[in-house]
DSSP file (Angstrom, degrees, kcal/mol; ACC not computed):
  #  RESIDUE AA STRUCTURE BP1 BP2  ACC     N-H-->O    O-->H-N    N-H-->O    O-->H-N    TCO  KAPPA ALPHA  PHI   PSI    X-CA   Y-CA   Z-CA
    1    1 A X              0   0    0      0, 0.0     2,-0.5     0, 0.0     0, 0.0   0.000 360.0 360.0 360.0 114.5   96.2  157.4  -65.2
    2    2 A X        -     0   0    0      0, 0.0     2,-0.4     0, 0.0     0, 0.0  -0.694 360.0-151.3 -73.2 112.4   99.6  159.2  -66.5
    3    3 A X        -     0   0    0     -2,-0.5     2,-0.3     2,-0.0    48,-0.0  -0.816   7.0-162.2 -98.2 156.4  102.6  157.6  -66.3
    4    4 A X        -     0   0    0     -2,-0.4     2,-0.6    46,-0.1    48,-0.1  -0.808  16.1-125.0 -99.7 137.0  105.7  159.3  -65.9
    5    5 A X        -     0   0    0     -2,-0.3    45,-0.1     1,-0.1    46,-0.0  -0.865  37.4-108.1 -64.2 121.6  109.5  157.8  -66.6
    6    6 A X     >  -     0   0    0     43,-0.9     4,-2.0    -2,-0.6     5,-0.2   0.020   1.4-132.2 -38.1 140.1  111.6  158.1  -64.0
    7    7 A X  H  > S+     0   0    0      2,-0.2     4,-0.8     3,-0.2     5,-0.2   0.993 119.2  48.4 -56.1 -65.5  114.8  160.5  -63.6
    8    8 A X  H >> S+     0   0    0      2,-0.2     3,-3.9     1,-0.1     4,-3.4   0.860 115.8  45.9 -36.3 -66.3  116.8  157.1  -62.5
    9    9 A X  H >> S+     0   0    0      1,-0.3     3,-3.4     2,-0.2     4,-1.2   0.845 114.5  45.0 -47.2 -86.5  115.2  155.5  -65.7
   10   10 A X  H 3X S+     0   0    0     -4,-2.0     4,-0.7     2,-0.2    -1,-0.3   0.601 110.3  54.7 -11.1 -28.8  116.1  158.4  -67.9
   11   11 A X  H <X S+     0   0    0     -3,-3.9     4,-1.2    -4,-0.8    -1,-0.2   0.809 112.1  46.2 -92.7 -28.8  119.5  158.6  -66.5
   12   12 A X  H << S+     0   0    0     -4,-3.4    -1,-0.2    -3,-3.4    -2,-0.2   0.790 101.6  56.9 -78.3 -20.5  120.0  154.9  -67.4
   13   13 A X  H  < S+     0   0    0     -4,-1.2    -2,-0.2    -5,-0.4    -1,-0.2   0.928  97.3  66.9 -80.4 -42.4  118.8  154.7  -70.8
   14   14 A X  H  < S+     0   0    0     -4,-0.7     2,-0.5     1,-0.1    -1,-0.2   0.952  95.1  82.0 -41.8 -61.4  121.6  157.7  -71.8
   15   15 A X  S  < S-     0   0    0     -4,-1.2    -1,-0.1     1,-0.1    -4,-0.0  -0.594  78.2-131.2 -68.4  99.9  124.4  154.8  -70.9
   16   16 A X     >  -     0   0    0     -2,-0.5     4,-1.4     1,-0.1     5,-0.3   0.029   5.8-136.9  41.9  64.3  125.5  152.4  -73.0
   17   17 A X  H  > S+     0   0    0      2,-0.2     4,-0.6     1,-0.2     5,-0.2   0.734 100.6  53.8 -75.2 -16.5  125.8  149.3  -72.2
   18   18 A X  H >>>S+     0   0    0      2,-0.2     3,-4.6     3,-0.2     4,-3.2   0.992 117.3  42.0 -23.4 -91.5  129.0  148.4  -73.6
   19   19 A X  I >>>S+     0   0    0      1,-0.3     4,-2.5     2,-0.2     3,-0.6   0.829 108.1  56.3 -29.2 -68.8  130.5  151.3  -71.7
   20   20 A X  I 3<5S+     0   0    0     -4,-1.4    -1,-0.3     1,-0.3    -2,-0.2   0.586 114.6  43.0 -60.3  -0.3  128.6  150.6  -68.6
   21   21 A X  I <X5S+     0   0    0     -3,-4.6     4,-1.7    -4,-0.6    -1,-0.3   0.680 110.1  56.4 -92.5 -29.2  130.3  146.9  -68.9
   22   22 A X  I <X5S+     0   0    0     -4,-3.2     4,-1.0    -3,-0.6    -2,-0.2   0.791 106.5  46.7 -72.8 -19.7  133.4  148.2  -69.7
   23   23 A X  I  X<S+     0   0    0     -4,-2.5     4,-1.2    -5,-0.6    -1,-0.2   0.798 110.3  51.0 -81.9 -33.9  133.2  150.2  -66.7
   24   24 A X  H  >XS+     0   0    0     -5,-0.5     4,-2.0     2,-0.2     5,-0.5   0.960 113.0  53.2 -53.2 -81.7  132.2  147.1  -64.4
   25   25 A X  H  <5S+     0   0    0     -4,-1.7    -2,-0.2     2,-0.2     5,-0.2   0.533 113.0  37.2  -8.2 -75.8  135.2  145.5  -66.1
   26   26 A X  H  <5S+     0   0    0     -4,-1.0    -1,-0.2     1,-0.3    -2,-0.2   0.819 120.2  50.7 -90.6 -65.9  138.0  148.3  -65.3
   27   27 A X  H  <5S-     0   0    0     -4,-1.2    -1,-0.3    -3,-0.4    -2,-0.2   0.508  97.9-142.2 -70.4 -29.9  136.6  148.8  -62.2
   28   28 A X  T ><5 +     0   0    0     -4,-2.0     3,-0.9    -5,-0.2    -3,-0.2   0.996  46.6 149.9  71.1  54.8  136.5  145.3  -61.1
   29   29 A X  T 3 < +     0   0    0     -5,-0.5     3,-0.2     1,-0.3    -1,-0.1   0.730  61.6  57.8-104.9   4.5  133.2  145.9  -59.5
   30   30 A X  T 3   +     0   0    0     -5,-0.2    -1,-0.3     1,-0.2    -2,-0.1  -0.081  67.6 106.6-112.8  25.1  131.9  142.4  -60.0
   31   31 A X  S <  S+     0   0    0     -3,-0.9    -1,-0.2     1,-0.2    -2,-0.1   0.975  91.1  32.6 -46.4 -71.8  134.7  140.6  -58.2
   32   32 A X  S    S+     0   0    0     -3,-0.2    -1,-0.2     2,-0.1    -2,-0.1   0.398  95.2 120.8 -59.7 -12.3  132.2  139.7  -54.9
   33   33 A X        -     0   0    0      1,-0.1     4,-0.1     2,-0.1    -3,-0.1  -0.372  44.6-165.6 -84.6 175.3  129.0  139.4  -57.1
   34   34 A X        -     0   0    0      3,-0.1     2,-0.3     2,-0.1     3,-0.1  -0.581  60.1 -14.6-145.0  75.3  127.1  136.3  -57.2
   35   35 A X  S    S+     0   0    0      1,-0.3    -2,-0.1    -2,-0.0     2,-0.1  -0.794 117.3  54.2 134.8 -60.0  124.4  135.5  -59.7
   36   36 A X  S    S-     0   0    0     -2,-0.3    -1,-0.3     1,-0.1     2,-0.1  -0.314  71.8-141.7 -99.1 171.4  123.5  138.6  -61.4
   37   37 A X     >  -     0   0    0      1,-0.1     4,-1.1    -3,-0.1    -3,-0.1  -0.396  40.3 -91.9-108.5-160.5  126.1  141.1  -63.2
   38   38 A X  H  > S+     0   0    0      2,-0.2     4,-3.0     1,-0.2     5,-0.2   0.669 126.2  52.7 -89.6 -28.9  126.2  144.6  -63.3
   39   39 A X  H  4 S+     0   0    0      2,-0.2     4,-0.5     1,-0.1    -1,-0.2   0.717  99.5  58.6 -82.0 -13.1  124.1  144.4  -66.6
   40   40 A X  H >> S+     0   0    0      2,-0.1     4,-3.2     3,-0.1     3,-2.3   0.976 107.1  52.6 -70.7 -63.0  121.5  142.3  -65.2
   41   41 A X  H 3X S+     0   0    0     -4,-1.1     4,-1.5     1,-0.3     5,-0.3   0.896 101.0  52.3 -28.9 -71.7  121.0  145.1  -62.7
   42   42 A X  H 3X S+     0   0    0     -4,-3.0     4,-2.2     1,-0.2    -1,-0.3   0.848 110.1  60.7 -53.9 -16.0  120.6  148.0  -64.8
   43   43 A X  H <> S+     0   0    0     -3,-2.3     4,-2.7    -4,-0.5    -2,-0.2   0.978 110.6  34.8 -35.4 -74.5  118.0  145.6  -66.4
   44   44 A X  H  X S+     0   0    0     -4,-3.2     4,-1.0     1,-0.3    -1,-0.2   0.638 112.1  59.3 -68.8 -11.1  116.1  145.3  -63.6
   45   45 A X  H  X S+     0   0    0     -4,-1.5     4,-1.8    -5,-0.3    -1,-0.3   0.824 111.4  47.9 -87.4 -31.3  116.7  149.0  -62.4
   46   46 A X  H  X S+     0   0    0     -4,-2.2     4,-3.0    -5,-0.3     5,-0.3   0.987 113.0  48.2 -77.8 -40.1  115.0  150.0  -65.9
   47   47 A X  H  X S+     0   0    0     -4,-2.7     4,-0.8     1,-0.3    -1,-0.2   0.826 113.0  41.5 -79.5 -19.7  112.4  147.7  -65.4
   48   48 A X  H  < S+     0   0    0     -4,-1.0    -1,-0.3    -5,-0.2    -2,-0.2   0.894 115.0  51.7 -87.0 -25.9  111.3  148.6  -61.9
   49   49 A X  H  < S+     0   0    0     -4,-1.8   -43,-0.9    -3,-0.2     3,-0.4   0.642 108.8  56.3 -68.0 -18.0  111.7  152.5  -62.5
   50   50 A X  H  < S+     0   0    0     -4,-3.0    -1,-0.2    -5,-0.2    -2,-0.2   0.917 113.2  38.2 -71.7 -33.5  109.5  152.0  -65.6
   51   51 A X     <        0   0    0     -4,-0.8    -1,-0.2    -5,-0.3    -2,-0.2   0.130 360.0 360.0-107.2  23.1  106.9  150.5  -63.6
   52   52 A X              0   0    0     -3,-0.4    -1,-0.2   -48,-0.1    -3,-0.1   0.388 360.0 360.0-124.8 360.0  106.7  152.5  -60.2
């Protein structure tokens, strides 16, 4: 079976994660959240585009 990596995955692995918290940060985008951050999410966004 060939797996592939995802565009999404690819697109995330390019960013930073400093920058991409310092953009959560700036941006305030994590006022409303509730249990996970914005970095937990890209977490989970690599790890489910790795595996689909």
């Amino acid at each position: 079976m060939v797996r592939s990596v995802s565009l999404f995955s690819q697109l995330l692995k390019q960013i930073p994660r400093p920058l991409f918290a310092g953009l959560a940060s700036r941006h305030k985008a994590e006022r409303n959240a509730k249990g996970f951050t914005s970095q937990d999410w890209q977490i989970v966004n690599n790890i489910l585009a790795n595996n689909s």
